[in-house]
N, C-alpha and C positions, 0 to 999 in steps of 0.2 A: 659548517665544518671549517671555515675558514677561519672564525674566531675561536673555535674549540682549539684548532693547529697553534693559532697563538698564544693560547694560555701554555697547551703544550711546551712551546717553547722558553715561553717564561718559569714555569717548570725545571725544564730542563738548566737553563742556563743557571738558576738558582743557587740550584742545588748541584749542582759538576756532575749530572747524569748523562750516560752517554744511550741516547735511542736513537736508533736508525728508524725512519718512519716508510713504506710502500704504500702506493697508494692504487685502489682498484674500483672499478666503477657497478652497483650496485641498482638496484630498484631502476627507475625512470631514466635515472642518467644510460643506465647500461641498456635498456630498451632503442634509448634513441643511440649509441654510438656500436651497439654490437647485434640492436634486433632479439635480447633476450634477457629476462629481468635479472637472471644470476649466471654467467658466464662460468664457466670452469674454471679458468683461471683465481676469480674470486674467490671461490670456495679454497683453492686449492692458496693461495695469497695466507689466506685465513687461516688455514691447517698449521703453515710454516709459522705463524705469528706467534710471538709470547701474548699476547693483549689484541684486540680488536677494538677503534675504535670506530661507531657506527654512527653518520648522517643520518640525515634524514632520507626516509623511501618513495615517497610518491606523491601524487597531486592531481590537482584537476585534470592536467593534461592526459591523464593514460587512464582515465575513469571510464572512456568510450572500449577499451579494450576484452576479451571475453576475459572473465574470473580470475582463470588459472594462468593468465599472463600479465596479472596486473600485478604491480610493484608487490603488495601484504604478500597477495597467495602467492605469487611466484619467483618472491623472494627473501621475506621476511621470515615467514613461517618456516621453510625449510631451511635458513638457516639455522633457527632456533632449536630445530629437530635433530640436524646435523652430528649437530657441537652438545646437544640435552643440556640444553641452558633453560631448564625446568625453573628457576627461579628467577623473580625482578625483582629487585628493591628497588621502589621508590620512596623518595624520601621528599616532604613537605613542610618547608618549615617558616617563619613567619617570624624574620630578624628585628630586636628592638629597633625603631627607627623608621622602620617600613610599613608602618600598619597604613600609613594615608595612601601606598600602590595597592594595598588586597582591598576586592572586588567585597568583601563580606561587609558589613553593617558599622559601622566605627566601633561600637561598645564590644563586639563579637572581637573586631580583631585586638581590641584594646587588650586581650586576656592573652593572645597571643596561641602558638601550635608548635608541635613537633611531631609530624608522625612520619612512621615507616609502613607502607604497605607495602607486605610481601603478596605477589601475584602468582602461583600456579603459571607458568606456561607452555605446556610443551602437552599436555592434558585437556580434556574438559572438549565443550561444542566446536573451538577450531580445528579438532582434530580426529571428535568422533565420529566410527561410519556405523550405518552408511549416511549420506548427506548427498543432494542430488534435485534435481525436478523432473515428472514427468506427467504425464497426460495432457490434454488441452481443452479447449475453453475452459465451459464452466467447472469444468474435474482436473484441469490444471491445479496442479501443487506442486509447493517447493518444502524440502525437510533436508532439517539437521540433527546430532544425536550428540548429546551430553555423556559422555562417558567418562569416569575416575576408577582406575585400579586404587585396590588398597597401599601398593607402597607410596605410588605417584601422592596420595594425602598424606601419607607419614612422613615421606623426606621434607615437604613441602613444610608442614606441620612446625618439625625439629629446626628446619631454620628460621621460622618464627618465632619460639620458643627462645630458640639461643640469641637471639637478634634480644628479644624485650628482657633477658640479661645482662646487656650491655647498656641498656636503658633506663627504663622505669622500670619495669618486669609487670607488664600487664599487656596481653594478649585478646584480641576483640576478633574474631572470628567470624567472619560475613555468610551467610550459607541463606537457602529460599527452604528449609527445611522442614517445613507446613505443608510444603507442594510437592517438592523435587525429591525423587529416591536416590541421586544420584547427593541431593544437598543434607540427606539423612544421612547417609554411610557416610559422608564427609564430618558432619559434627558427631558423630558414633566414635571414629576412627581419632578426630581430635581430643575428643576430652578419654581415652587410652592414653594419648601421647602427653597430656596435661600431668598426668599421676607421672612423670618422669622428673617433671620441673614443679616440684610444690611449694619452687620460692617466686612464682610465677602466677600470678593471677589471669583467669581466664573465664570470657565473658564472651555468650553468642546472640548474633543479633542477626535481624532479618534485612537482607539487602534495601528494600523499600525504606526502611527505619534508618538505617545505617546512610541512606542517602539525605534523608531530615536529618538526624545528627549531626551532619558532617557540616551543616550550614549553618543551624541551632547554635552548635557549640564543640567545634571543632578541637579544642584546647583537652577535650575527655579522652581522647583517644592516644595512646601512645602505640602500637604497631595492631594492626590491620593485618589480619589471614583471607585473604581471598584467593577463590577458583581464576579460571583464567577469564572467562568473560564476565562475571563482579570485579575484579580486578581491573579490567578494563576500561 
C-alpha cells in the first residue's frame, strides 16, 4: 500500500488532481489493532468514498484463527458482497522488453500476451449454501455448494463481451461443463448472451484445458469468462 500511495501521488501531482485520501484498517491489520477483520467504521470509510483503494488482507499470521474471522471470510468476502462488486478484471500483460522477468519458457514468452479475465465474484462456491462440516470420525465431512442464478451469468457474461470490444473481440469462456450443472447453465446462458455481440467471437473451454493453454500458449487468448472459483 505504501508504494500504491505513491504512485497515487505522482498521479495526482501530475495531473493538478485534487484527492483527499482516508485511511482504515482492514483484514489482519484490523484483527491485530481492533480484535475484528472488518470494523464498522471501514465499511462505513467505504460507503462515504468515491473509489476504494484495497491492500493486501491476510497472511500466515491469522491462518491459526477459526474460518469466519480470518482476514478472506471475515473481510474480504463481505466486502465484496456489500458493495456487489460482482466483477474483477484482471488484466495480464507481457510488455516488449520484459519477456527475460516471465516465469514461462523463452520462445512462449517471445510471442508475448494480453489478456483480461473477467471473474464472477460475488457468486459461485464462496457463497453458496449451504457450506458447513459435520459428523466425526470416519463420517466426518466437510461441504460446499456452487450456485449461479441466471442474471449473476448474464451481467457477468455482458461485461466480458463489452470488455473483448474494446479489445480484440474474442471471448474464451472457462466453465467444467462435462461435469458441473451449475458450469452447464453457465455456458447455456453465455452463448444466449453471445447472439447479442456477433462482432464478437466466442469460444468455451474446459478449466483443466484452459489451464494447459494458459502455459502452452498464452498469447491465444484475449479475455477470459470465468466463475468465481476458475477465476481464482
Amino acid at each position: 500500500m505504501t508504494q500504491a500511495l505513491k504512485v497515487l501521488d505522482a498521479v495526482r501531482n501530475r495531473f493538478a488532481m485534487r484527492i483527499t485520501t482516508s485511511h482504515y484498517d482492514v483484514g489482519g491489520a484490523a484483527i491485530d489493532n481492533h480484535g475484528q477483520p472488518l470494523p464498522p467504521a471501514t465499511v462505513e470509510g467505504c460507503e462515504q468514498a468515491d473509489a476504494v483503494l484495497f491492500g493486501s488482507v491476510g497472511g500466515p499470521k491469522w491462518e491459526h484463527l477459526p474460518p469466519d474471522q480470518q482476514p478472506e471470510r471475515g473481510a474480504l468476502l463481505p466486502l465484496r458482497k456489500h458493495f456487489k462488486l460482482f466483477s474483477n478484471l484482471r488484466p495480464a500483460k507481457l510488455y516488449q522488453g520484459l519477456e527475460a522477468f516471465c516465469p514461462l519458457r523463452a520462445d512462449i514468452a517471445a510471442n508475448g500476451f494480453d489478456i483480461l479475465c473477467v471473474r464472477e465474484l460475488t457468486g459461485g462456491i464462496y457463497f453458496g449454501q449451504p457450506k458447513g462440516r459435520e459428523g466425526s470420525g470416519q463420517y466426518e465431512k466437510a461441504f460446499d455448494t456452487e450456485v449461479y442464478h441466471r442474471f449473476e451469468i448474464e451481467r457477468i457474461a455482458r461485461i466480458a463481451f463489452e470488455s473483448a470490444r474494446k479489445r480484440r473481440h474474442k471471448v474464451t469462456s472457462i466453465d467444467k461443463a462435462n461435469v458441473l450443472q451449475s458450469s452447464i447453465l453457465w455456458r447455456e446462458i453465455v452463448n444466449e448472451i453471445a447472439t447479442e455481440y456477433p462482432d464478437v467471437e466466442l469460444a468455451h473451454m474446459y478449466i483443466d484445458n484452459a489451464t494447459m493453454q494458459l502455459i502452452k500458449d498464452p498469447s491465444q487468448f484475449d479475455v477470459l469468462l470465468c466463475s468465481n472459483l476458475f477465476g481464482d
